[in-house]
C-alpha positions as CSV (number, residue, x, y, z in Angstrom):
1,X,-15.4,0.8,3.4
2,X,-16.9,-3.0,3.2
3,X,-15.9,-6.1,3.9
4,X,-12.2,-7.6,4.0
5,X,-13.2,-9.6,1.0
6,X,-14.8,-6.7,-0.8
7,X,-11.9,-4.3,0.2
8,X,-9.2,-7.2,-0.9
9,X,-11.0,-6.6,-4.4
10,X,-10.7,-2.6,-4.4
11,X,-6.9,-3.1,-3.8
12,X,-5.9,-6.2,-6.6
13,X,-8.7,-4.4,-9.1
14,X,-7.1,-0.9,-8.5
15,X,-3.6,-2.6,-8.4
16,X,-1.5,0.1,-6.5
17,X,-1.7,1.1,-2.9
18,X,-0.3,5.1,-2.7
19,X,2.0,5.1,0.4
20,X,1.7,8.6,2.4
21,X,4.4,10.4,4.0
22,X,3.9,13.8,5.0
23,X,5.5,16.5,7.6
24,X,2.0,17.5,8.9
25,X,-1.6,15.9,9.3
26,X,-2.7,19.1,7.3
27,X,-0.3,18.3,4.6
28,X,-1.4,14.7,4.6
29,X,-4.7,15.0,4.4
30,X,-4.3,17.6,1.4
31,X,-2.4,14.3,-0.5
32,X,-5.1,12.3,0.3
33,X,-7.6,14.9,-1.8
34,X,-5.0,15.1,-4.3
35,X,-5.0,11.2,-4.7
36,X,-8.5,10.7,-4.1
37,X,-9.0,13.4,-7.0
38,X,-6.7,11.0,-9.3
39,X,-9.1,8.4,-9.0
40,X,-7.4,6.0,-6.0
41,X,-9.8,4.0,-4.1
42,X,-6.9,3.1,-1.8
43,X,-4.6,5.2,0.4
44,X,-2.3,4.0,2.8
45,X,-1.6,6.5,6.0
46,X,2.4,5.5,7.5
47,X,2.5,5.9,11.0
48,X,5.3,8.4,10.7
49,X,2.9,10.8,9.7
50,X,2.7,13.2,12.7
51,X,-0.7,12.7,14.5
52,X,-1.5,9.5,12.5
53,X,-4.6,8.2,14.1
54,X,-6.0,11.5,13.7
55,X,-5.3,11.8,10.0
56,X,-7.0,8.0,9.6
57,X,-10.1,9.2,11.5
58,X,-10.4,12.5,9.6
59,X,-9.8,10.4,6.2
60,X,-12.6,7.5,7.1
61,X,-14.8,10.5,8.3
62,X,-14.6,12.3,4.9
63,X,-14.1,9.3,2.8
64,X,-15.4,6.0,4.2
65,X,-17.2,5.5,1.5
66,X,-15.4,6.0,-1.4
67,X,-11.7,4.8,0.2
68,X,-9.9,1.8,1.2
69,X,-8.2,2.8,4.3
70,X,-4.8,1.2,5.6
71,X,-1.9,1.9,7.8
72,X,1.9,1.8,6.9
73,X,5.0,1.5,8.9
74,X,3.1,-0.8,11.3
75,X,5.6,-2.4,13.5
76,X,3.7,-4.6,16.0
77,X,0.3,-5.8,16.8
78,X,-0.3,-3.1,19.5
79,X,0.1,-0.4,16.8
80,X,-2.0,-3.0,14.3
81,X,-4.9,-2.7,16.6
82,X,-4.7,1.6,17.4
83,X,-4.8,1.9,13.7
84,X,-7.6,-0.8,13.3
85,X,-9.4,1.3,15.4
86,X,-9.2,4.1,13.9
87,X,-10.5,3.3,10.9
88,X,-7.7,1.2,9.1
89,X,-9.1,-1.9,6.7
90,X,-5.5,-2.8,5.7
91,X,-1.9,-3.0,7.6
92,X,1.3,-2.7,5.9
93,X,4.8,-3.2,7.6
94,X,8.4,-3.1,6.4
95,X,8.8,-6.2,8.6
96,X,7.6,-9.6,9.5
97,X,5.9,-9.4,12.4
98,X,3.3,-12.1,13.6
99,X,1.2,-10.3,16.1
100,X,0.5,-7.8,13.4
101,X,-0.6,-10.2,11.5
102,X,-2.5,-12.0,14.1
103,X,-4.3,-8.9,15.0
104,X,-5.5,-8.3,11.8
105,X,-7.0,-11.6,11.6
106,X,-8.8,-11.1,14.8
107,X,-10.3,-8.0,13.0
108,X,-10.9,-9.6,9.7
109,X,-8.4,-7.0,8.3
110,X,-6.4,-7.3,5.2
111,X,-2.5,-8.1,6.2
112,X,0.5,-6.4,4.5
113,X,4.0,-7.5,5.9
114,X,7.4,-6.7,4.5
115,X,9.0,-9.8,3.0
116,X,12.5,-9.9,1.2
117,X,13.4,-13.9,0.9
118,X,11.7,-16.8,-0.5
119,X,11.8,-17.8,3.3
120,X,10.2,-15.0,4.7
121,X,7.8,-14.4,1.8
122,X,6.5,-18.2,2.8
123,X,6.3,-18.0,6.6
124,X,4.2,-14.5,6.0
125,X,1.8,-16.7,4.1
126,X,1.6,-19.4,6.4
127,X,1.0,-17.0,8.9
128,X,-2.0,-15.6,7.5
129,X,-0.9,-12.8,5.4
130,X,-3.0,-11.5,2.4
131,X,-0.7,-9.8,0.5
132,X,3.3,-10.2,1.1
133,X,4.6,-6.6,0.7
134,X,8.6,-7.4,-0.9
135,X,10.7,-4.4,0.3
136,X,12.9,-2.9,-0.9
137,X,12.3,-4.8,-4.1
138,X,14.8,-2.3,-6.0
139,X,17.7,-3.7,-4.1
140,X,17.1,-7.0,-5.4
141,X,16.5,-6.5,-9.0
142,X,13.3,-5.1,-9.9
143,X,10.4,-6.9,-11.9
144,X,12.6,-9.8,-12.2
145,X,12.9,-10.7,-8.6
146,X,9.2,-11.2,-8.6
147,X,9.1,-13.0,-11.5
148,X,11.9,-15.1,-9.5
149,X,9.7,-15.7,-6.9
150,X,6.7,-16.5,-8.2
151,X,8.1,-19.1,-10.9
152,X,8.0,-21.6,-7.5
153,X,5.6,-19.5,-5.3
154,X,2.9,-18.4,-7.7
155,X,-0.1,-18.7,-5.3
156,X,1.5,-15.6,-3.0
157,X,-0.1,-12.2,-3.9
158,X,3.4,-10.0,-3.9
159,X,3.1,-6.2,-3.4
160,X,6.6,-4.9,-5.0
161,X,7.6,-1.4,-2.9
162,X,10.7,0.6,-3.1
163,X,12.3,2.4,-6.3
164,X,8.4,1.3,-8.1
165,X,8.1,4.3,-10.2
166,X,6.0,4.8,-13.7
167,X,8.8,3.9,-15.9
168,X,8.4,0.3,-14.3
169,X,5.1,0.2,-12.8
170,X,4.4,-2.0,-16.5
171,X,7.0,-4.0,-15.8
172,X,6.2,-4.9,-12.1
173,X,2.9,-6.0,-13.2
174,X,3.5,-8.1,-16.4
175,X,6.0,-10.1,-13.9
176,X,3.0,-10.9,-11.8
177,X,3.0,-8.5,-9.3
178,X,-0.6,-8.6,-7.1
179,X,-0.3,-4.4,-6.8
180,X,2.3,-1.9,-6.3
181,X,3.4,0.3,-3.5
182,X,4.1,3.6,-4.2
183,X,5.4,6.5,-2.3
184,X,8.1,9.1,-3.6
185,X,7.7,8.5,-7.4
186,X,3.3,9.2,-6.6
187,X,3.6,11.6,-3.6
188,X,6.2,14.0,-5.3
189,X,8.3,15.3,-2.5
190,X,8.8,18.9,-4.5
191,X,5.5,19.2,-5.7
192,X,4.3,18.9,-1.6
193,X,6.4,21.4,-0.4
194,X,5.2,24.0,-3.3
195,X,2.1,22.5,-2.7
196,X,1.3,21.6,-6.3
197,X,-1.2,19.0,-5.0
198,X,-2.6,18.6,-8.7
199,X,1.2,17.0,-9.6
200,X,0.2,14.5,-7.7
201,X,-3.2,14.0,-9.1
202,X,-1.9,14.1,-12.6
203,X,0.4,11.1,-11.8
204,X,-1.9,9.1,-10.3
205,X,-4.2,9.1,-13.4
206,X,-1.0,8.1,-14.8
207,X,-0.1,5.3,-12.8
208,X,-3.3,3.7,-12.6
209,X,-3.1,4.0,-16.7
210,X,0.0,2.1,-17.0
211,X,-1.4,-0.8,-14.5
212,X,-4.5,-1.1,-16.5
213,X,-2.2,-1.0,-20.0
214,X,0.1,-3.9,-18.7
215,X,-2.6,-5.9,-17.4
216,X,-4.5,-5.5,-21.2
């Protein structure tokens, strides 16, 4: 879409990154419109998305312009750089993984890796991450872990993921949280398989209404 710095800006001003899972690349590419139509700027493609790199292409074919791009479920830098290439301008993993992060700074791409402890949290910032995603953040208790975290590490920009949902979303951001991943509570699993694609559309007006109430 622009540069890192610009697209770092689309993801912390929007303040939630949508996480796609879908059993087809036709199915994921109707979420993306769905998503796109709920006003998103940012959608992030997992790799366990059948055909992938081919849903990436098709989405920065149709929506370069108007969509910040990234890649989920990125377990190593050889992965990193496949989705680079096709069109990924952020990569998020469940895990700490230095040559993912490595290869995004050789492509001035924004870096997403999974972080659960204080420890790892740090070394992803040393590292060169730009966001630290904290997964599952549910299992460690919610908005308050990363209130925890930032009372000594406030200069890491946290990305809570797993169990966020709307009745916290509020929460996760009034405890500091950078942005929010979403995926089950956004992408409704039911409304998919009926292919109610407007569910989906509906709740992420909603969501991007409670991050912009808790930030006011």
């Amino acid at each position: 879409m622009g540069t890192k710095a610009e697209n770092m800006k689309v993801i912390l001003d929007c303040g939630l990154i949508p996480v796609v899972r879908a059993e087809s690349s036709d199915q994921a590419m109707h979420i993306v419109e769905a998503l796109q139509a709920g006003g998103l700027p940012v959608i992030e493609i997992t790799m366990t998305v059948p055909g992938a790199f081919e849903v990436m292409r098709e989405v920065s074919r149709r929506f370069g312009g108007e969509v910040v791009l990234g890649a989920g479920t990125v377990l190593d830098g050889e992965t990193a750089r496949m989705a680079i290439l096709s069109g990924a301008e952020f990569i998020v993993a469940p895990n700490l993984d230095r040559s993912t992060i490595e290869v995004c700074s050789r492509y001035s791409k924004i870096s997403v890796p999974g972080a659960l402890t204080p420890t790892e949290a740090v070394t992803a910032w040393q590292w060169g991450a730009d966001l630290v995603k904290i997964f599952p953040v549910d299992m460690v208790g919610g908005p308050k872990y990363i209130s925890a975290l930032r009372a000594p590490l406030p200069h890491i920009l946290y990305v809570p993921t797993g169990g966020v949902e709307l009745a916290n979303a509020g929460a996760y951001i009034k405890a500091g949280a950078a942005a929010l991943g979403v995926g089950s509570s956004l992408v409704d699993k039911k409304a998919v398989a009926e292919r109610k694609y407007e569910v989906i559309t509906d709740l992420a007006k909603r969501f991007l209404e409670e991050i912009k109430k808790a930030r006011s």
